[in-house]
mmCIF file of the C-alpha atoms, coordinates in Angstrom:
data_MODEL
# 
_entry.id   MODEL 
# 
loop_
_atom_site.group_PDB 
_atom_site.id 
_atom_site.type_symbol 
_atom_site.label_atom_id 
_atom_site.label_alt_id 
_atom_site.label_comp_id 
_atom_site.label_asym_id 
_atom_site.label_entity_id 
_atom_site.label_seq_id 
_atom_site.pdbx_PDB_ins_code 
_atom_site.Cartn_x 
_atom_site.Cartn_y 
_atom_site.Cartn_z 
_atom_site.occupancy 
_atom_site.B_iso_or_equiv 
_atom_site.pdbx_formal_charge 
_atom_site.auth_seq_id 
_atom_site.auth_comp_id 
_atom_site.auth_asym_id 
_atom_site.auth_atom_id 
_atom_site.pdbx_PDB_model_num 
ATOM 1  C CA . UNK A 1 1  ? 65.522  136.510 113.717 1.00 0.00 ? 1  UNK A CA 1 
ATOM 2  C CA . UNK A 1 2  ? 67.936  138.997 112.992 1.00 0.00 ? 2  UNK A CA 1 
ATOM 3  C CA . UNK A 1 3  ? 69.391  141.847 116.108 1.00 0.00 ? 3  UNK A CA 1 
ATOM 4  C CA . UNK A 1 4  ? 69.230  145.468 116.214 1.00 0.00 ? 4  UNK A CA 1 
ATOM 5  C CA . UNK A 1 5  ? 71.525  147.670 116.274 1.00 0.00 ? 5  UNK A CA 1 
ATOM 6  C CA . UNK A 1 6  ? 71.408  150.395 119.214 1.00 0.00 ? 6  UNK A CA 1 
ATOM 7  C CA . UNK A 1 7  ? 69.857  153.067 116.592 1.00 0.00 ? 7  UNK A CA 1 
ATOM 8  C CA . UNK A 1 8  ? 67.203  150.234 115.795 1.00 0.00 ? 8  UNK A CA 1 
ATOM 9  C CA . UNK A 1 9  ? 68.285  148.826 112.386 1.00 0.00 ? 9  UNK A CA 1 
ATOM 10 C CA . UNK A 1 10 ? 68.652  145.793 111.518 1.00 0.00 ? 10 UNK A CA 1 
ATOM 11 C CA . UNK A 1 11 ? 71.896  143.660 110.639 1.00 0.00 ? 11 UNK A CA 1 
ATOM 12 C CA . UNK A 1 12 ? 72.195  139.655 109.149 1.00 0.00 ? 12 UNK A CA 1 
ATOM 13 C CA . UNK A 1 13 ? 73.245  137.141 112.651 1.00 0.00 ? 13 UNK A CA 1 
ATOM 14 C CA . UNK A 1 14 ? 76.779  136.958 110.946 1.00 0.00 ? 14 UNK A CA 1 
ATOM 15 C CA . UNK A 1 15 ? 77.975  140.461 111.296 1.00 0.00 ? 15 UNK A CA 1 
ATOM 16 C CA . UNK A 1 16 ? 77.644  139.982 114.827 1.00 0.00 ? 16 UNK A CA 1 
ATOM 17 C CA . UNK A 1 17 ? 80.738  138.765 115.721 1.00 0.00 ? 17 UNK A CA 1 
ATOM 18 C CA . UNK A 1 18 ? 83.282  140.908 118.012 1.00 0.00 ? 18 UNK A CA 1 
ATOM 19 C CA . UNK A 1 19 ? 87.319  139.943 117.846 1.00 0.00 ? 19 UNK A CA 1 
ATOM 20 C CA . UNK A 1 20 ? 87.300  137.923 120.926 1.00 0.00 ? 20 UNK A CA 1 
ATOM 21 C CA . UNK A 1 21 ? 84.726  135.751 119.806 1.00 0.00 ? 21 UNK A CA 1 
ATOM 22 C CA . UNK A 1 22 ? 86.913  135.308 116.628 1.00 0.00 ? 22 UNK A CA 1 
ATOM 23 C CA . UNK A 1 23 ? 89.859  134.816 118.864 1.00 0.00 ? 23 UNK A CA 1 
ATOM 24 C CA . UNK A 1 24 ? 88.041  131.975 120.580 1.00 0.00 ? 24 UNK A CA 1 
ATOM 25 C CA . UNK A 1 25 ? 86.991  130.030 118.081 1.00 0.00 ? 25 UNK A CA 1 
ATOM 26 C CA . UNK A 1 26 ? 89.405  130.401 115.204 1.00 0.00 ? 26 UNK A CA 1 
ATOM 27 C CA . UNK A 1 27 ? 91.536  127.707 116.852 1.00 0.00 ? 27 UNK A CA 1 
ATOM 28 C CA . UNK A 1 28 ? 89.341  125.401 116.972 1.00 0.00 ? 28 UNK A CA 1 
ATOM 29 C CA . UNK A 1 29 ? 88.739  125.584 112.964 1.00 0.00 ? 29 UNK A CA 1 
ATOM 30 C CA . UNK A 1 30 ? 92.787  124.741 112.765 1.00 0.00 ? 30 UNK A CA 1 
ATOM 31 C CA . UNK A 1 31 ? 92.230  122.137 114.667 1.00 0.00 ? 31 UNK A CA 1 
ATOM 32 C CA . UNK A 1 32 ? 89.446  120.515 112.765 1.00 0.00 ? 32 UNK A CA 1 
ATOM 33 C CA . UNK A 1 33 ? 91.066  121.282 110.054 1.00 0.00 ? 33 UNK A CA 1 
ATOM 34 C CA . UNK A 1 34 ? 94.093  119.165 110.730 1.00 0.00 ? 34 UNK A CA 1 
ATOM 35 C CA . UNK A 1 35 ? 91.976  116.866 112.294 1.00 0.00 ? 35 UNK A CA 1 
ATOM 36 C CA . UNK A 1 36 ? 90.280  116.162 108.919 1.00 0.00 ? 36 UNK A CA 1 
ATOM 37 C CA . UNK A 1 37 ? 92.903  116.424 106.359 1.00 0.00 ? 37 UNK A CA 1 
ATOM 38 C CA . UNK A 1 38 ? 95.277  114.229 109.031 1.00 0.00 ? 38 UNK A CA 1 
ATOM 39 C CA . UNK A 1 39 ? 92.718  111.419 108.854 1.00 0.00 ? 39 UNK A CA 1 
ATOM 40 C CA . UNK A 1 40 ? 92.102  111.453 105.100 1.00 0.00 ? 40 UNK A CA 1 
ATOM 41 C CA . UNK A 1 41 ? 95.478  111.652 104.304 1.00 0.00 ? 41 UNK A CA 1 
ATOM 42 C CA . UNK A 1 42 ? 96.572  108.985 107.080 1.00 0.00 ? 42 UNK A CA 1 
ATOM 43 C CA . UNK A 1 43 ? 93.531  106.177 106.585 1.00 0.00 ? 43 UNK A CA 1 
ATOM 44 C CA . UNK A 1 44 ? 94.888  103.459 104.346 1.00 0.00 ? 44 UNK A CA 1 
ATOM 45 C CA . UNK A 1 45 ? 91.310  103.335 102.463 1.00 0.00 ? 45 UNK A CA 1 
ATOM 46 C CA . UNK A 1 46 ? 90.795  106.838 102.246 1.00 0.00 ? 46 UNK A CA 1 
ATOM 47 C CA . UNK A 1 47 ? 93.820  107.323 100.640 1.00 0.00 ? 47 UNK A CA 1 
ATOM 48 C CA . UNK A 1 48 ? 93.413  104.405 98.410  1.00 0.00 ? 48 UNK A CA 1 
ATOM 49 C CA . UNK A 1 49 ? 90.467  105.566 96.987  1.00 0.00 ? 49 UNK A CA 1 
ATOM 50 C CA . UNK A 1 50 ? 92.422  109.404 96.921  1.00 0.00 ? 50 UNK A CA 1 
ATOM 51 C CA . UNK A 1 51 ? 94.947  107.918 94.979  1.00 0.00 ? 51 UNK A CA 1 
ATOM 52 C CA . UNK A 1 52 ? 92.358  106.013 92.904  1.00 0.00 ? 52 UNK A CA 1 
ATOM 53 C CA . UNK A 1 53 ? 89.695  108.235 92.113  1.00 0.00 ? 53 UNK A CA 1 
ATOM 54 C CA . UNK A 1 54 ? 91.617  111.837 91.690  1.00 0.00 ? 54 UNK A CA 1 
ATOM 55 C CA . UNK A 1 55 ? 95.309  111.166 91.234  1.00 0.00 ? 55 UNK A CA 1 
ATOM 56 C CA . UNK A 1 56 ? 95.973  114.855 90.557  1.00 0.00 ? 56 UNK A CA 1 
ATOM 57 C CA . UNK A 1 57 ? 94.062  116.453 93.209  1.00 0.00 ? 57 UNK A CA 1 
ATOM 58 C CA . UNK A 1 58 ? 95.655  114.042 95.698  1.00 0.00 ? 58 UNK A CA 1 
ATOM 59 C CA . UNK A 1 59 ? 98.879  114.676 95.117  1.00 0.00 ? 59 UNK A CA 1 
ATOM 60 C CA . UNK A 1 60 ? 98.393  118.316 96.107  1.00 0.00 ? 60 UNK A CA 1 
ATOM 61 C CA . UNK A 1 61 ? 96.800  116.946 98.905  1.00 0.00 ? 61 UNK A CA 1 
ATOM 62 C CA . UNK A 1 62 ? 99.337  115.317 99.920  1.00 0.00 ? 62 UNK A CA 1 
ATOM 63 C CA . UNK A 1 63 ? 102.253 117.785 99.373  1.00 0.00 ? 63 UNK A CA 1 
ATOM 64 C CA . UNK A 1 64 ? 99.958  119.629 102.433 1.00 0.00 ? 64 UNK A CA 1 
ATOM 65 C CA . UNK A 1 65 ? 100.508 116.905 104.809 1.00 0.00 ? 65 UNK A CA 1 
ATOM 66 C CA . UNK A 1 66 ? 103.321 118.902 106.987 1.00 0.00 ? 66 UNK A CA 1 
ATOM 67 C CA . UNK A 1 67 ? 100.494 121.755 107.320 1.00 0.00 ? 67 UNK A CA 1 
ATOM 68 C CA . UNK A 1 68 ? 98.094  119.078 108.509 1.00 0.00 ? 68 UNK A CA 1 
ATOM 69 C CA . UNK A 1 69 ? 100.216 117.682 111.230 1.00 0.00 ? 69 UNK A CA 1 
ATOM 70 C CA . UNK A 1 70 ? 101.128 121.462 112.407 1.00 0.00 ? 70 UNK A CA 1 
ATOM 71 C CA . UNK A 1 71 ? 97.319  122.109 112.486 1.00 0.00 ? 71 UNK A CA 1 
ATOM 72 C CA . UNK A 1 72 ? 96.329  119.408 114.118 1.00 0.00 ? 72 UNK A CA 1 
ATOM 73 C CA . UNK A 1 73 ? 98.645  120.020 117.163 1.00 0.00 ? 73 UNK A CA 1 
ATOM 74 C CA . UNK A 1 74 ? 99.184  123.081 117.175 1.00 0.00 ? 74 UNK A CA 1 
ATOM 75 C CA . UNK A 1 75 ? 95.533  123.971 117.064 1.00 0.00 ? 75 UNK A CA 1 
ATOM 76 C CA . UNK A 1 76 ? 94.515  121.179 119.298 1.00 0.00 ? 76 UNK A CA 1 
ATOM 77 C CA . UNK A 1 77 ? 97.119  123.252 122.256 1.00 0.00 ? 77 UNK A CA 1 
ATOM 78 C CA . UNK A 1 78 ? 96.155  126.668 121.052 1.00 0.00 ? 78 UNK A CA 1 
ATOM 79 C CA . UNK A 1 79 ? 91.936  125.552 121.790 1.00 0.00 ? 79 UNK A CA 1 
ATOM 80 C CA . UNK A 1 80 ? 92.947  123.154 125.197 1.00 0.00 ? 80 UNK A CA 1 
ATOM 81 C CA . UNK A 1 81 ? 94.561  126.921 126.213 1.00 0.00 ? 81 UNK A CA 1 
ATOM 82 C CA . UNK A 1 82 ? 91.624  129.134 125.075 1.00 0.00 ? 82 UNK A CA 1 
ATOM 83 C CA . UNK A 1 83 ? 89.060  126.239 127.209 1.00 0.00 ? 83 UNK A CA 1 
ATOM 84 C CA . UNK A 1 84 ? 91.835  126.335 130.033 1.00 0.00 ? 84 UNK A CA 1 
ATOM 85 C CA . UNK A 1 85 ? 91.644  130.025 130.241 1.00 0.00 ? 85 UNK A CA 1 
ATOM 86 C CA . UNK A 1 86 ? 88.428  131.159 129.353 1.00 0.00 ? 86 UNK A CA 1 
# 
């Protein structure tokens, strides 16, 4: 079911987002961001087969792993502090 608006129309579930919902959850998508590229990239089998299977793609993958660290932590502080302090 979609909302309405005050003057009575009505608008798709997505557009209602305000900024500090965005704010809220945005680090948690860094986070599970870095959580999954950290565990593809760091699982001996996963990587295997990555290595295997698309050669190219993984290696650009791979050049990417700095950026999965950094979103891994840094999300995982920057969504303990929005639970802490929400």
């Amino acid at each position: 079911m979609e909302p309405d608006l005050r003057d009575g129309t009505r608008v798709p579930i997505y557009w209602i987002m305000t900024v500090s919902e965005l704010d809220f959850y945005f680090p948690f998508v860094v986070f599970f961001y870095g959580f999954l590229a950290v565990l593809v990239l760091e699982t001996p089998a996963l990587a295997r087969l990555g290595k295997e299977r698309m050669s190219e793609a993984w290696e650009g993958i791979s050049r990417r792993k700095n950026l999965a660290w950094v979103s891994f932590f840094i999300g995982g502080l920057w969504s303990l502090q929005n639970l802490w302090f929400h």
